[in-house]
C-alpha positions as CSV (number, residue, x, y, z in Angstrom):
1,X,-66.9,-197.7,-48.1
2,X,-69.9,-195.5,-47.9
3,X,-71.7,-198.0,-45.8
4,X,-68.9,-197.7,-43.1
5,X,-70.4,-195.6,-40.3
6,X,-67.2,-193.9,-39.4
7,X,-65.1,-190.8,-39.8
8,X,-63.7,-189.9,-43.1
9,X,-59.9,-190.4,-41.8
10,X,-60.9,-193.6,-40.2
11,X,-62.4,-195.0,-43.3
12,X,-58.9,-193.8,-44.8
13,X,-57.0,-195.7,-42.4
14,X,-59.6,-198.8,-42.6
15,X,-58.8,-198.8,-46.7
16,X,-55.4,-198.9,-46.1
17,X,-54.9,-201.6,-43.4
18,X,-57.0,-203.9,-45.4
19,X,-55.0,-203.4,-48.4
20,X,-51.9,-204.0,-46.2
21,X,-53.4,-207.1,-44.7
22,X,-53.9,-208.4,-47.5
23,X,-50.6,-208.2,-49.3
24,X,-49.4,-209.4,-46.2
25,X,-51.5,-212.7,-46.1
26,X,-50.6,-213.2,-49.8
27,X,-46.8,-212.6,-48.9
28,X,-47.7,-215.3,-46.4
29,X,-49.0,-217.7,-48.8
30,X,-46.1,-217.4,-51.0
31,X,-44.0,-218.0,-48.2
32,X,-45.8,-221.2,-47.2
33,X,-45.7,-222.5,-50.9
34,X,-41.8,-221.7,-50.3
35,X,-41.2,-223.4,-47.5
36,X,-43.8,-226.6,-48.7
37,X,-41.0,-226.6,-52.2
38,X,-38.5,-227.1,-49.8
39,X,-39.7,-229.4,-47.3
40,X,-40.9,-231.8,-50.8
41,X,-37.0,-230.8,-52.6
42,X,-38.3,-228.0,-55.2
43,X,-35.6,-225.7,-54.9
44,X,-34.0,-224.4,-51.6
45,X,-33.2,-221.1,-50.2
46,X,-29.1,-220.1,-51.1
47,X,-27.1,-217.7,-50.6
48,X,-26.9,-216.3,-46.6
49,X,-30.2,-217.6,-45.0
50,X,-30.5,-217.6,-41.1
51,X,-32.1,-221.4,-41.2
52,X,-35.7,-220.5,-39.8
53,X,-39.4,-219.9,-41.3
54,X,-38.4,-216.0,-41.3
55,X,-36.1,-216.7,-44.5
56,X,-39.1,-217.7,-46.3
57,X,-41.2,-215.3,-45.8
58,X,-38.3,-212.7,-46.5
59,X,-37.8,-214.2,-49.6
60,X,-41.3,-214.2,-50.8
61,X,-41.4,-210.2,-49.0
62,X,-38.4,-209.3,-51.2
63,X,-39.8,-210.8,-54.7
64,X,-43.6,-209.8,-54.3
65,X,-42.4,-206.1,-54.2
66,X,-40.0,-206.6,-56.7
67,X,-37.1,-205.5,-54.5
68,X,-35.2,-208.8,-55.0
69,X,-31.9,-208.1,-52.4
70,X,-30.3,-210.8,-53.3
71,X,-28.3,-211.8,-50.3
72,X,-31.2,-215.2,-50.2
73,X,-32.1,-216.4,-53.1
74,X,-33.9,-219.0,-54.6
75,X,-32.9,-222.3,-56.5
76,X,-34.1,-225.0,-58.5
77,X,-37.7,-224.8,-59.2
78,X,-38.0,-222.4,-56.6
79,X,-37.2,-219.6,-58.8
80,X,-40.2,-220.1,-61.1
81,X,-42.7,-219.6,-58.6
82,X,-40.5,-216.4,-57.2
83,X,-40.1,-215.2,-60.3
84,X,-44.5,-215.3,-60.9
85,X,-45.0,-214.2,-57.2
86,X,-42.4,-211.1,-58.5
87,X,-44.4,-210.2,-61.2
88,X,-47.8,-211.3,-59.1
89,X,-47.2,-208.5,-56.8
90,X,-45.8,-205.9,-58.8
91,X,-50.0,-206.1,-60.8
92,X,-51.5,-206.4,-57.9
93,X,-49.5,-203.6,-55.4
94,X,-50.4,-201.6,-59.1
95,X,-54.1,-202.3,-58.7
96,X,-54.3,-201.7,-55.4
97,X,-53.2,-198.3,-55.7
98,X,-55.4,-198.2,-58.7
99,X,-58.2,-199.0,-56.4
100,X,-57.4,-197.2,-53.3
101,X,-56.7,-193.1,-54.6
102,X,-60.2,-193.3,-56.8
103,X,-62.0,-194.4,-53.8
104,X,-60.0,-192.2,-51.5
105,X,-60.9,-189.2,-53.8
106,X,-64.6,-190.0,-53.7
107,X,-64.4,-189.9,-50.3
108,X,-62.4,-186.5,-49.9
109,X,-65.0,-185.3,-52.4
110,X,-67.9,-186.5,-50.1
111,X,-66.4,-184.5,-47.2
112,X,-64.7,-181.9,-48.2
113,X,-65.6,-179.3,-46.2
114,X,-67.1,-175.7,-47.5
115,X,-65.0,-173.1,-48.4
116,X,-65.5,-169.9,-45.8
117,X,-66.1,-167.0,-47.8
């Protein structure tokens, strides 16, 4: 971060969207590993899916932040890897939060402005 050549709130916003992005692309990977179970008959997707790609990726969205709806769930060996991508997510939405308010700090710290007297 302090080699970023920007504003303070930018490099806020920067932090942020790559931490989002990457949760995102690992939700995605998940997903992909779902639908791949599937497609080779590892499990399959129950309860009220819609029958497209989206139900795969909701699936994987719902167990990487530990929300777990219910209304599509996972069977056979499918629930394995849900259940690891559940507890995947909850250690690394944890770090990231770890990561992100010490660095944020830092850089409140760095421009903080003076206090008017």
């Amino acid at each position: 971060m302090p080699r970023l050549h920007i504003a303070p709130r930018a490099t806020i916003l920067v932090v942020m969207g790559g931490v989002f992005v990457a949760h995102f692309l690992e939700v995605s990977i998940y997903a992909a590993a779902l639908a791949l179970m599937q497609g080779v008959g590892l499990g399959s997707i129950g309860g009220t899916p819609e029958g497209d790609l989206f139900d795969f990726f909701y699936l994987s969205l719902t167990s990487f932040t530990t929300l777990g709806v219910g209304d599509v769930v996972p069977t056979g060996p499918m629930r394995v890897v849900t259940s690891f991508e559940a507890l995947n997510g909850f250690v690394l939405i944890g770090w990231s939060t770890a990561f992100s308010f010490p660095a944020m700090e830092r850089l409140w710290e760095r421009h903080r402005r003076p206090a008017r007297s």
